[in-house]
C-alpha positions as CSV (number, residue, x, y, z in Angstrom):
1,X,-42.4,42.6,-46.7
2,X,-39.9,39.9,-46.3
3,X,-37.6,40.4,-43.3
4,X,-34.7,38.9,-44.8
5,X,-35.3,41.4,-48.3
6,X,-36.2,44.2,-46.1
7,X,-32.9,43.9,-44.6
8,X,-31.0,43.2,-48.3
9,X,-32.8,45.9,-49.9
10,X,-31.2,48.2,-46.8
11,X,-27.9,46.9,-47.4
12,X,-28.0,47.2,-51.1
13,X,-29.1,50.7,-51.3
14,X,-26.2,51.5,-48.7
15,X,-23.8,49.9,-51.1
16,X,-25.0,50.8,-54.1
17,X,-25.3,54.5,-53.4
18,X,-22.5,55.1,-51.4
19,X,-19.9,53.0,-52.8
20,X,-19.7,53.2,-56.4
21,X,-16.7,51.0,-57.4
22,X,-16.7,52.0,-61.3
23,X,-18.3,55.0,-62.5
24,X,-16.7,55.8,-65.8
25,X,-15.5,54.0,-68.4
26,X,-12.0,54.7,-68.4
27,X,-8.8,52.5,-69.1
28,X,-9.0,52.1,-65.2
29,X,-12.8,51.7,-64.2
30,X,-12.2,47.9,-63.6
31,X,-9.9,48.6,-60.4
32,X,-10.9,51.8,-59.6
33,X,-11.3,52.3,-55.7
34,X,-14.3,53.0,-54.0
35,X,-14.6,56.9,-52.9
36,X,-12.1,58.3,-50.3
37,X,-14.8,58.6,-47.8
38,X,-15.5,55.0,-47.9
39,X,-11.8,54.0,-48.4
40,X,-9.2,52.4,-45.5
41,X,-10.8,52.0,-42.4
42,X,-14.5,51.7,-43.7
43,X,-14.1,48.8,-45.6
44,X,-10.6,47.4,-44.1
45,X,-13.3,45.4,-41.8
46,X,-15.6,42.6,-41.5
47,X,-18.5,44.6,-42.1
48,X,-17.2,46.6,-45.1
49,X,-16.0,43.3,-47.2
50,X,-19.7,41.9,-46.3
51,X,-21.2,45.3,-47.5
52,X,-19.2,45.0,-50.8
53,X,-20.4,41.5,-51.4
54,X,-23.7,42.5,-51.2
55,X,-22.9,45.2,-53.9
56,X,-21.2,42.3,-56.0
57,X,-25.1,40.4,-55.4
58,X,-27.2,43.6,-56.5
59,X,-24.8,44.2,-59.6
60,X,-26.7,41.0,-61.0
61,X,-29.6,42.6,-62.1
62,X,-27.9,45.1,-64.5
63,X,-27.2,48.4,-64.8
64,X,-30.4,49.6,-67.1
65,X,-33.3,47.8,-68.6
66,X,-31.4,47.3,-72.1
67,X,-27.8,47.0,-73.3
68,X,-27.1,45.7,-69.8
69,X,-29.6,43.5,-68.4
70,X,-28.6,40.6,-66.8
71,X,-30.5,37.8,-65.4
72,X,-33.3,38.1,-67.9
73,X,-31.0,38.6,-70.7
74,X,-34.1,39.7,-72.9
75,X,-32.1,41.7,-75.3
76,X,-29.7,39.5,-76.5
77,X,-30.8,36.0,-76.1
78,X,-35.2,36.5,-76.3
79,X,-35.3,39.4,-78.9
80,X,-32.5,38.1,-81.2
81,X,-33.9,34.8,-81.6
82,X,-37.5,33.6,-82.9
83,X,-39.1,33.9,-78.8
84,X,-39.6,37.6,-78.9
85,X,-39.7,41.1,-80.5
86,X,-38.4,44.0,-78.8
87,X,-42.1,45.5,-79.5
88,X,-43.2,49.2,-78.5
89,X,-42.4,51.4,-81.5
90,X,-39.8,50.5,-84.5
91,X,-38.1,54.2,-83.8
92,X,-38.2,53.6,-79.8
93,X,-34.4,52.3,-78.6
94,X,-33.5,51.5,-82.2
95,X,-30.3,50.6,-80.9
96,X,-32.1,47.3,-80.0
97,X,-33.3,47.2,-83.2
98,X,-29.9,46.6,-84.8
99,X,-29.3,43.8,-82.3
100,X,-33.1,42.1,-83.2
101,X,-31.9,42.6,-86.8
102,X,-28.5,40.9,-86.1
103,X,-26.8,44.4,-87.4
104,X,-25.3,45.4,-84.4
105,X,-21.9,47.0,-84.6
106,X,-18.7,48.1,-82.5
107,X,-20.3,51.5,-81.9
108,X,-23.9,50.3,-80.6
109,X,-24.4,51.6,-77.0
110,X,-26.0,48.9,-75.6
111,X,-22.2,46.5,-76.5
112,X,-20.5,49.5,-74.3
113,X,-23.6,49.0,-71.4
114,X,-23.0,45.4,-71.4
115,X,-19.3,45.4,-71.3
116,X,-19.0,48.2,-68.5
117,X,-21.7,46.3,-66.2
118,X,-20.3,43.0,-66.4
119,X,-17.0,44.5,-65.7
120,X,-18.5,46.4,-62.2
121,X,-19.8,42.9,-61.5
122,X,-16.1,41.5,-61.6
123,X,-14.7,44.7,-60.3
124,X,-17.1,44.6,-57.1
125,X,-16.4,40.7,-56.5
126,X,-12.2,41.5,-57.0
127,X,-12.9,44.1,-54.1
128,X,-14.7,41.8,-52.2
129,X,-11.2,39.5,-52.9
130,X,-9.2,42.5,-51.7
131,X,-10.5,43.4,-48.6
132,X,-10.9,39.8,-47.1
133,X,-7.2,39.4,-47.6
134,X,-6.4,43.1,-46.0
135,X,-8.9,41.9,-43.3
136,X,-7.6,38.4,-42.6
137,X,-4.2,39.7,-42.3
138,X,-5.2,42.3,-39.8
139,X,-6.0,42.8,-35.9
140,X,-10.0,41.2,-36.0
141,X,-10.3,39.0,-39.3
142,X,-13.4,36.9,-39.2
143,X,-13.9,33.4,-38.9
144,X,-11.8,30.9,-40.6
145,X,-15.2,29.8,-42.3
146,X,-17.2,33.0,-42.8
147,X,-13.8,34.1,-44.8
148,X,-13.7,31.4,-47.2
149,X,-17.0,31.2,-48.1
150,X,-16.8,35.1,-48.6
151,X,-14.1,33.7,-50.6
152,X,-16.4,31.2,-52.5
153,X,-19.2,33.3,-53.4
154,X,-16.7,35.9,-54.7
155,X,-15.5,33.5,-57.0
156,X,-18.8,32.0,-58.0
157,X,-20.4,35.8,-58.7
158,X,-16.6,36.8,-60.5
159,X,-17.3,33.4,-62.6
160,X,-21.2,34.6,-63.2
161,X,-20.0,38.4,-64.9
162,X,-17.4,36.8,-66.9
163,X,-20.4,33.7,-68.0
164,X,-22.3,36.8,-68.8
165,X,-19.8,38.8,-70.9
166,X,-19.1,35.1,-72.9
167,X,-23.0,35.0,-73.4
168,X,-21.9,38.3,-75.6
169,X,-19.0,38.7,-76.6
170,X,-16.6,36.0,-78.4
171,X,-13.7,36.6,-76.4
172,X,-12.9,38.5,-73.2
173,X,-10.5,39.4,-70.6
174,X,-11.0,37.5,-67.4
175,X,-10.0,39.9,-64.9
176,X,-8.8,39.0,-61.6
177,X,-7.1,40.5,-58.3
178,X,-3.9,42.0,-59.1
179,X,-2.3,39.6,-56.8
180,X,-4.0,37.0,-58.9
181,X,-2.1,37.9,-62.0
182,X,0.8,38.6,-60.6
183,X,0.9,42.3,-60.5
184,X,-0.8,43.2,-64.0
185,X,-3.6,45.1,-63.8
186,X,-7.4,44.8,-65.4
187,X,-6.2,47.4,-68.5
188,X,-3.3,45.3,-69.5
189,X,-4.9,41.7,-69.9
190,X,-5.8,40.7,-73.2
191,X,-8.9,38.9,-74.6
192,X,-7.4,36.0,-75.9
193,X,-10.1,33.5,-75.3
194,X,-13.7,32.8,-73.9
195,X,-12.3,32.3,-70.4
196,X,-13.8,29.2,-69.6
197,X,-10.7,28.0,-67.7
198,X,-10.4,30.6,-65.7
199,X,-14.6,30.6,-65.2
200,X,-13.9,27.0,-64.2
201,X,-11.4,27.3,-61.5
202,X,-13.6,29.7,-59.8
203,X,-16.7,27.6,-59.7
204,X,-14.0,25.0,-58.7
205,X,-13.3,27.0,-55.6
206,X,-17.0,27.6,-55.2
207,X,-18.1,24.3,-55.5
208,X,-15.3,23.2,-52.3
209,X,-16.4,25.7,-50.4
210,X,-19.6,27.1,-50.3
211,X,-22.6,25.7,-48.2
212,X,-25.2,23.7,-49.5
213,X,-28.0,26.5,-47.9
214,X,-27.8,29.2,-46.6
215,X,-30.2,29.4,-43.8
216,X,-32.4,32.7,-43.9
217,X,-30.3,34.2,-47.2
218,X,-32.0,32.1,-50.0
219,X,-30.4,34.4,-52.5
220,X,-26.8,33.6,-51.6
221,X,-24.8,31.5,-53.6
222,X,-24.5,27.8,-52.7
223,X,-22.6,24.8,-53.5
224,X,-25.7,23.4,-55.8
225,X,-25.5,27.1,-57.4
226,X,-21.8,26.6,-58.7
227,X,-22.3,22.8,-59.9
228,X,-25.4,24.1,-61.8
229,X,-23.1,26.9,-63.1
230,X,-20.4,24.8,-63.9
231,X,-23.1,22.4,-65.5
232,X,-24.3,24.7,-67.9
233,X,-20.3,26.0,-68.6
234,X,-19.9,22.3,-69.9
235,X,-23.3,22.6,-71.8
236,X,-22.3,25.8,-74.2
237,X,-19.0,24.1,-74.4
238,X,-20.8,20.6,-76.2
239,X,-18.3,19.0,-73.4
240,X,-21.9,16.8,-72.3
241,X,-19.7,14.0,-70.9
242,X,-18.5,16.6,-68.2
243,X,-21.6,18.4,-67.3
244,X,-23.4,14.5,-66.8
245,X,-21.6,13.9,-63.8
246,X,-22.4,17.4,-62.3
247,X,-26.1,17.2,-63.4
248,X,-26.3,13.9,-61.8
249,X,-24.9,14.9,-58.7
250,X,-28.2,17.7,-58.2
251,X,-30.3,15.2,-59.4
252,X,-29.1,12.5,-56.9
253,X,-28.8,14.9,-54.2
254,X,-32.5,15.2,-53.4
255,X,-32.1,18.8,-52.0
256,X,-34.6,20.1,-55.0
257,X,-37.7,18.6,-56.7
258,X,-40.3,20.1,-59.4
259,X,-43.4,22.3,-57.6
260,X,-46.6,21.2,-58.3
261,X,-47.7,24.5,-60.6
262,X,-45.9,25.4,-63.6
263,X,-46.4,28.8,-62.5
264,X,-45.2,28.7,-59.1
265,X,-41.7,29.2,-60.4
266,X,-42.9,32.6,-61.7
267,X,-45.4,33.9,-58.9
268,X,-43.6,36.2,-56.2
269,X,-45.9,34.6,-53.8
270,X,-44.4,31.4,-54.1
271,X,-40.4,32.4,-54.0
272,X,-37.1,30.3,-52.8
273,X,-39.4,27.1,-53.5
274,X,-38.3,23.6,-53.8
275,X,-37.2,23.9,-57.3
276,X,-34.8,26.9,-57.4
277,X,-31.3,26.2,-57.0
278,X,-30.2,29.7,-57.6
279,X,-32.8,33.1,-57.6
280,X,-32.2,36.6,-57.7
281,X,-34.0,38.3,-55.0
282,X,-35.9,41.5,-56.1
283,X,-38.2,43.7,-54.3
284,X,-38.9,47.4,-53.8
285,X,-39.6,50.2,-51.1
286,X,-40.7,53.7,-51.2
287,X,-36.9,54.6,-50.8
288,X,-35.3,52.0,-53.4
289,X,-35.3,49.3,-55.1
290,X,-33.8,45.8,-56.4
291,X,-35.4,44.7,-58.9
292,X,-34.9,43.9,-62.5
293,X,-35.7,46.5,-64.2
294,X,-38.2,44.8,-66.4
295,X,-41.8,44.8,-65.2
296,X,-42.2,48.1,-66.2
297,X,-40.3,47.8,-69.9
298,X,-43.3,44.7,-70.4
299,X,-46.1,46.6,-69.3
300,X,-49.1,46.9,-71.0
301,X,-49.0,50.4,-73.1
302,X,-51.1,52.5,-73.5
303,X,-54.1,52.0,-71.8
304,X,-55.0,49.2,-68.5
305,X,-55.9,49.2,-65.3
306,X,-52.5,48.1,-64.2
307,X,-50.1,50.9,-63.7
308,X,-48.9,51.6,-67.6
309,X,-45.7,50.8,-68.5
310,X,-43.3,50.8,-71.9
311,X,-45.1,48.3,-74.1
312,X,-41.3,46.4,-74.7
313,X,-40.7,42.9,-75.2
314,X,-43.4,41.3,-76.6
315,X,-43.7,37.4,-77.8
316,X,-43.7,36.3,-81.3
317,X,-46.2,34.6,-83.5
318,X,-43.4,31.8,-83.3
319,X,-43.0,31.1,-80.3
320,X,-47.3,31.1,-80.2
321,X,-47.4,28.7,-82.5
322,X,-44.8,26.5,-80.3
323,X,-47.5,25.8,-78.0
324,X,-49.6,23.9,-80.5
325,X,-50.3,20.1,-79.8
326,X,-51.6,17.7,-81.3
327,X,-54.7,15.2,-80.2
328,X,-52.5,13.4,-78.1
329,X,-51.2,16.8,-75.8
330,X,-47.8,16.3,-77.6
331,X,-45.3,18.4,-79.3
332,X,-45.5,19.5,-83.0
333,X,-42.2,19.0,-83.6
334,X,-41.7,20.3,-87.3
335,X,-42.5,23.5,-87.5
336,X,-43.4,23.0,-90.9
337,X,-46.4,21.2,-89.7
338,X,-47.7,23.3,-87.3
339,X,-50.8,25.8,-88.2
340,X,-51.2,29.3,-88.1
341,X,-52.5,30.0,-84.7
342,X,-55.5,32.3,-85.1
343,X,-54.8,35.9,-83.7
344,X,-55.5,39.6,-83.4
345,X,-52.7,41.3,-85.5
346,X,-53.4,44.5,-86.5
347,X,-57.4,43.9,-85.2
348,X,-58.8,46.8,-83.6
349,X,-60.2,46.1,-79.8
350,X,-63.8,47.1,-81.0
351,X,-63.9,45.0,-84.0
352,X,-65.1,41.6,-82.4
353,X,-62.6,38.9,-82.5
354,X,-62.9,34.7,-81.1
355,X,-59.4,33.3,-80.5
356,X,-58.2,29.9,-81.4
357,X,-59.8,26.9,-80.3
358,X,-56.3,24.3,-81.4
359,X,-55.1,23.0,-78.4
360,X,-52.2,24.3,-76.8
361,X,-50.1,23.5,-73.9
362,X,-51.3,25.3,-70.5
363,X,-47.9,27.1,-70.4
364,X,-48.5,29.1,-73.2
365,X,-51.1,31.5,-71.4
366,X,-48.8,31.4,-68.2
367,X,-46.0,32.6,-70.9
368,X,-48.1,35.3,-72.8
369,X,-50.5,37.7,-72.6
370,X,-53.2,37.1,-75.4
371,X,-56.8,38.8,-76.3
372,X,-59.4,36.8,-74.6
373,X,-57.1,35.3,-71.7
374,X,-56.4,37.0,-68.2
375,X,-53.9,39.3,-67.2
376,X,-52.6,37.8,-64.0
377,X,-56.0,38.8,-62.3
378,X,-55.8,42.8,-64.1
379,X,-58.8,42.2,-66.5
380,X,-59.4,40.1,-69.8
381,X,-56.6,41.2,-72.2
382,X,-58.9,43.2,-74.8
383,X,-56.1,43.0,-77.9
384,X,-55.3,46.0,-79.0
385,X,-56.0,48.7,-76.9
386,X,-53.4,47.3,-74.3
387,X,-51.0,47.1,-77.3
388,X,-48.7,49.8,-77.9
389,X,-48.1,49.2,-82.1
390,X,-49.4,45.9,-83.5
391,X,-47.8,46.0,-86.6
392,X,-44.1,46.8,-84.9
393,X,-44.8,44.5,-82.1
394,X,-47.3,42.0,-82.9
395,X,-50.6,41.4,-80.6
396,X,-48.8,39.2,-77.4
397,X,-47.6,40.9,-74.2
398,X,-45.1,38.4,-71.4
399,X,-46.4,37.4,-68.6
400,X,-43.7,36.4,-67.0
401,X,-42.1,39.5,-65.1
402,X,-45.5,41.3,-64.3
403,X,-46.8,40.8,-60.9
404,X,-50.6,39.2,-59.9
405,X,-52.8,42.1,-59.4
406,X,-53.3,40.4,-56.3
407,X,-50.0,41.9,-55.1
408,X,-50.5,45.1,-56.3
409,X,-50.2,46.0,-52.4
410,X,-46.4,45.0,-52.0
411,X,-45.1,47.2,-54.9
412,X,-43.8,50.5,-54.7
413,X,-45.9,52.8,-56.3
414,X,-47.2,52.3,-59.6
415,X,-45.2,48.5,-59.1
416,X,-43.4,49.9,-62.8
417,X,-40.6,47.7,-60.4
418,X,-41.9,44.8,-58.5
419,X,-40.9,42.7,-56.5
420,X,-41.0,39.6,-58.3
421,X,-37.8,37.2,-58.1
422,X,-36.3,35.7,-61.2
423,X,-35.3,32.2,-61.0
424,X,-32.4,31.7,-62.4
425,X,-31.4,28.0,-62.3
426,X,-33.9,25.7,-60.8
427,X,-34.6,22.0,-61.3
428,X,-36.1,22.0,-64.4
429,X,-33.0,23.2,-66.0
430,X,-30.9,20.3,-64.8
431,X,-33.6,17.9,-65.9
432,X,-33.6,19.0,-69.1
433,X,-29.8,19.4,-69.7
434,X,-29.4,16.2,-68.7
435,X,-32.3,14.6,-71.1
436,X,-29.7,16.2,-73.8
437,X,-26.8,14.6,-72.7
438,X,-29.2,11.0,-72.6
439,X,-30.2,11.8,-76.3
440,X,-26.1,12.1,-77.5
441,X,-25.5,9.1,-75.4
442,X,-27.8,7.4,-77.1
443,X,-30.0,6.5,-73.8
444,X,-33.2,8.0,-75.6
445,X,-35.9,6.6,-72.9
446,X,-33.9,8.1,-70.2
447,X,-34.4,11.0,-72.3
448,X,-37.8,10.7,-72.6
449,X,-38.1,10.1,-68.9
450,X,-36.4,13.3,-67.7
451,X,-39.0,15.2,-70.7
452,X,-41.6,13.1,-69.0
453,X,-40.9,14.7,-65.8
454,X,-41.4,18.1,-67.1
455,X,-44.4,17.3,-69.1
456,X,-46.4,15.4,-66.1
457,X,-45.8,18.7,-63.9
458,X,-47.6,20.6,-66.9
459,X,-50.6,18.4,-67.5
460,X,-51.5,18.9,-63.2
461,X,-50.2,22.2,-63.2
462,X,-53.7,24.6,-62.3
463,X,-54.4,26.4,-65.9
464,X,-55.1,29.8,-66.6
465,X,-58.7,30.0,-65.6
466,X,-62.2,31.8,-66.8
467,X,-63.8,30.9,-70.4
468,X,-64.8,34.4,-72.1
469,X,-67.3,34.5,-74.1
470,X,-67.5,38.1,-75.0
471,X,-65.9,38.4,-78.8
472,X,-64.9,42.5,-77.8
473,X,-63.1,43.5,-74.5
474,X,-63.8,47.2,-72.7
475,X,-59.9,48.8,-72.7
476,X,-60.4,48.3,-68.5
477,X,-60.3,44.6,-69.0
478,X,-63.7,44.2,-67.1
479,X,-66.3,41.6,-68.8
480,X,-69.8,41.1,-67.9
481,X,-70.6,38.3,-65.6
482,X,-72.6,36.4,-67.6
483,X,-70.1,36.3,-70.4
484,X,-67.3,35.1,-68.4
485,X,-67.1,31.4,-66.7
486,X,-64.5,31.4,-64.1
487,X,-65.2,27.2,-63.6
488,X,-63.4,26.4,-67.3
489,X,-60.0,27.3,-68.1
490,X,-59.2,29.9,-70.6
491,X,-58.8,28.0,-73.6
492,X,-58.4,24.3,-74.7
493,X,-55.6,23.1,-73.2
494,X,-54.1,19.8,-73.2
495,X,-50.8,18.6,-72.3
496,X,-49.6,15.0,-72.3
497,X,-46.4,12.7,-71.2
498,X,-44.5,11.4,-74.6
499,X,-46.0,7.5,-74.1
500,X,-43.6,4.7,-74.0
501,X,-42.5,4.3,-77.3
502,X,-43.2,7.4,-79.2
503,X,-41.8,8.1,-82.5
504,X,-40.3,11.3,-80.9
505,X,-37.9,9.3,-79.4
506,X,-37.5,6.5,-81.6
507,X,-33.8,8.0,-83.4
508,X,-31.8,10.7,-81.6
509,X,-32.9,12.8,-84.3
510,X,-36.3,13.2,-83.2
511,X,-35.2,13.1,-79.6
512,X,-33.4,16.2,-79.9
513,X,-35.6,17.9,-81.4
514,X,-38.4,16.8,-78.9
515,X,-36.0,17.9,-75.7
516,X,-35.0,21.4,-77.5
517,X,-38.4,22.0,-77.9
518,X,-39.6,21.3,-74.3
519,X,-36.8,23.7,-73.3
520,X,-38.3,26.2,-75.8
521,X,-41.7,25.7,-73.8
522,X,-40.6,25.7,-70.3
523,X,-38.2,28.8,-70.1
524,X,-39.9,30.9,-73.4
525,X,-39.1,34.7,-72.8
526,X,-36.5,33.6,-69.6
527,X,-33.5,35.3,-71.7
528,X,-31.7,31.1,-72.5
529,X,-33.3,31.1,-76.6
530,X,-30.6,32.3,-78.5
531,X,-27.7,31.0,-76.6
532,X,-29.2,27.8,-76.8
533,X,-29.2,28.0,-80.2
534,X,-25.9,29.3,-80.9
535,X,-24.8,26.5,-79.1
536,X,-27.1,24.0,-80.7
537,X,-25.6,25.4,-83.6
538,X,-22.1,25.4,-82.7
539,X,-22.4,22.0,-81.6
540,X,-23.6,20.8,-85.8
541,X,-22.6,23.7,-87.7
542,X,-25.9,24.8,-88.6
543,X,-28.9,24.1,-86.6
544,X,-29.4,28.3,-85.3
545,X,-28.5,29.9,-89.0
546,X,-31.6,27.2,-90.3
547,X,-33.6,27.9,-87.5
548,X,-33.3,31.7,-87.4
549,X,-33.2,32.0,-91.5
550,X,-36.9,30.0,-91.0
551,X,-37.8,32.6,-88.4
552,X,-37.1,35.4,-90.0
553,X,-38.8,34.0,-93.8
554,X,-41.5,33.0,-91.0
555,X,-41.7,36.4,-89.6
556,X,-42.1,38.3,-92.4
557,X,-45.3,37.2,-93.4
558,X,-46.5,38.3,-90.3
559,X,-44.9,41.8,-90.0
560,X,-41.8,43.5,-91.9
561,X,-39.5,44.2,-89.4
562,X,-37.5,41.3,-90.5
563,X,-38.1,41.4,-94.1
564,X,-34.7,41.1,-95.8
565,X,-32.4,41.0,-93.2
566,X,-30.2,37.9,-92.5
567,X,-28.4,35.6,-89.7
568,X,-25.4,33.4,-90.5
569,X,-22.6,32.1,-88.1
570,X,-20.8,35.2,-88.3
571,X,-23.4,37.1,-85.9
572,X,-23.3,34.4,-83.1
573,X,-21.6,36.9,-81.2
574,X,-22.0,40.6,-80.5
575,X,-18.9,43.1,-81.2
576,X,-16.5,44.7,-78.7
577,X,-17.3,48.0,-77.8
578,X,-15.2,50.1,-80.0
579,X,-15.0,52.7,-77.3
580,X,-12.9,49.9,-75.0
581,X,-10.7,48.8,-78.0
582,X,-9.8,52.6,-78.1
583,X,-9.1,52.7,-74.3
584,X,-6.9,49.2,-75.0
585,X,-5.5,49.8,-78.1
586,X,-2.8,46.7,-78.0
587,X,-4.1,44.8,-75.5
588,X,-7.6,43.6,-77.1
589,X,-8.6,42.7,-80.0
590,X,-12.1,42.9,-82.2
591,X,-14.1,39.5,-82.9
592,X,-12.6,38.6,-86.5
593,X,-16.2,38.5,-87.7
594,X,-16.5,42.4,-87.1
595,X,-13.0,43.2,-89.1
């Protein structure tokens, strides 16, 4: 294992089980104080406010695999858009189901979960605040430096939560120190906006003051971290002019550059690479764990040889039939156009079964789990039999948060958590933000070029590999020799550069239609879908209610889940709790759209 996890996993499981900053949700769980034991003394040093940090750091992942993930954001921004379904069973967690369904109301558990988390997030980074000052002013404060970028990468995980709550929820209460707001405290400040301000000035702070690495602790915060942050704050605000500067200055720096493999951003061998600008460090041990919480939700179910998880979150025939291409290796770019990409729904594993021959873009089999393709090295995926309900969850399983079976030896356990990292900004984002703000200013070959830069990566990125020829799958995965070639690649793949030119880029119609799909493509299932296109939406009125009224009239055909339900700009956000607007009756308010 890792010597710098081994030692973050030690600390995290020290601060995590003995200091538990909020544990209810009560009018005061956002500035309640850690346990008595651990009060004064214990954390009035250097060590304590560098122990609640590293609390603030694990907080990240979320509190449970649902309502109040983080990180991944599956729940809210991959299974409420056209990427994913929350698969398993239809009357398994059917509180997601109301949020898949956009029917999600004040009551729903999973509003509560979020809220509550996102608030320990703040409340553990405002303690962090509050013992650095008690320290500082006392008989051994620590370095000048070391306290400011405490300081810093307070601010930048305080600006994170409240980023994460805005994903969510329309309007919240940025909550800082009472010193901060002048002597109020978290129950009596209002939700009166989206806090971007506030969110702002704190990646402000970050930005001045935190390092550009941190040698040997890749998972800290840095200065590139912040502008990234700040980046994407400009981003869902449609304020491109201000994010261009930012996303230049990451470009320029040359501190980050795109790995070879496509997949090397996902594989837990190949971690803290050159790409990542900002990754949350997972891992496990036979005494605890920090990890998200997912592997084992996205487990094949019921049957497999790798340990059997939940059968949640699986991908949609949309987002499938994203990765079509044409002769050239390019984008379909109207949906319209593209054809139904042959699968197994509802197909029994016995009943033999060829897949598609269309050509697709490489990442889609790095994205998901298909019949016919490998499983990360576990076996052939043999369709149904690794499926727990086709017709609730379709035929695809994500790939993306299991580990290689390669690795099986690093888990804990049955690996239902691994250890793999999630990489939560890394160069590709940047690139691709910026080819958005190239299309608006009307610099469409500049856009083309940043797209370009993506799409070159993919076409010399190593494929999924091994050509089966075997039309049924044994439920262990295993296929005979002979009807396996592990010299072709999986499938016909074929993924090209847009060529000087192209009519995808010849308006800024077709431009941004060409760059929002490549983002679709290069972060499917990575919890950005459905924020992207509420902000795509925002940004013209209408582009997510047309694309998600297509999904849905798409999806239907393929399952029923969907059939008649609806989206309009009324259910770009989720509702606040009602159980906190009963704690804070007076002080907040519910979304109009939920009144």
């Amino acid at each position: 294992m890792n010597m710098n996890k081994l030692i973050s996993l030690i600390q995290i499981v020290l601060i995590s089980g003995s200091i538990t900053l909020i544990s209810s949700c009560g009018e005061d769980f956002l500035t309640q104080a850690p346990p008595a034991s651990l009060a004064g003394p214990t954390l009035e040093t250097a060590q304590g406010v560098e122990g609640i940090l590293t609390g603030a750091y694990r907080t990240m992942i979320g509190g449970d695999i649902f309502g109040s993930a983080m990180g991944s954001d599956w729940v809210y921004a991959s299974g409420a858009s056209d990427d994913c379904y929350k698969g398993s069973e239809e009357g398994d967690q059917t509180q997601f189901n109301q949020v898949e369904q956009y029917a999600a109301l004040p009551d729903n558990p999973y509003m509560a979960a979020r809220w509550q988390w996102c608030y320990e997030g703040v409340a553990r980074s405002n303690a962090t605040l509050e013992f650095l000052k008690i320290v500082q002013a006392g008989t051994k404060p620590m370095s000048a430096d070391r306290a400011k970028q405490i300081e810093a990468e307070a601010k930048f995980l305080r600006a994170w939560y409240h980023f994460s709550l805005n994903r969510v929820f329309k309007n919240i209460p940025y909550i800082k120190t009472v010193d901060e707001q002048g002597g109020k405290i978290a129950s009596e400040i209002p939700n009166k906006d989206a806090g971007w301000a506030d969110m702002e000035a704190d990646l402000d702070f970050a930005i001045a003051n935190l390092p550009e690495t941190f040698p040997g602790f890749p998972g800290r915060a840095t200065k590139y971290a912040a502008i990234t942050m700040k980046a994407q704050a400009f981003m869902y605000q449609n304020k491109l002019s201000q994010a261009k500067p930012l996303l230049d200055q990451i470009i320029s720096s040359g501190k980050f550059k795109l790995v070879d493999n496509y997949f090397d951003n996902y594989d837990e061998r190949t971690e803290n690479n050159a790409e990542s600008i900002f990754e949350l460090q997972c891992t496990t041990s036979a005494t605890g764990n920090a990890a998200m919480n997912l592997s084992g939700a996205c487990m094949i179910q019921p049957t497999g040889p790798a340990a059997v998880g939940w059968g949640f979150y699986q991908p949609s025939q949309n987002l499938v039939e994203a990765f079509q291409v044409t002769a050239d290796g390019l984008p379909i770019l109207n949906p319209a156009e593209r054809a139904v990409v042959k699968n197994d729904m509802m197909v029994s594993a016995s009943t033999p079964f060829t897949p598609t021959d269309q050509l697709l873009d490489l990442r889609l089999d790095w994205t998901v789990a298909r019949r016919g393709v490998d499983f990360l090295g576990w076996g052939i995926f043999p369709g149904a039999s690794w499926i727990r309900n086709h017709a609730n969850g379709g035929p695809y399983m994500t790939k993306k948060y299991m580990h290689f079976e390669a690795t099986r030896s690093r888990q804990a356990g049955s690996g239902f958590r691994n250890d793999r990292n999630f990489r939560y900004y890394r160069l590709a984002h940047v690139l691709l933000w910026r080819a958005e703000v190239a299309v608006e200013d009307g610099e469409l070959d500049k856009a083309r070029e940043l797209v370009n830069q993506i799409r070159s990566r993919v076409k010399t990125s190593t494929p999924v590999m091994g050509f089966v020829s075997a039309t049924t799958i044994a439920s262990s995965g295993v296929v005979p020799a002979a009807d396996i070639d592990w010299t072709k690649p999986a499938a016909n793949y074929k993924t090209e550069p847009y060529p000087a030119g192209h009519a995808a880029f010849s308006s800024k119609e077709n431009a941004r239609e060409a760059v929002r799909l490549e983002i679709r493509l290069e972060f499917a299932t990575e919890g950005q879908r459905f924020f992207d296109l509420r902000r795509w939406g925002q940004a013209d009125g209408s582009y997510d209610v047309k694309v998600l009224t297509d999904f849905i009239a798409h999806d239907s055909k393929f399952r029923d889940f969907m059939k008649g339900k609806q989206y309009n700009a009324k259910r770009r956000y989720w509702p606040v709790p009602q159980a906190q607007l009963d704690i804070q009756q007076g002080v907040l308010e519910q979304d109009p759209d939920y009144k």
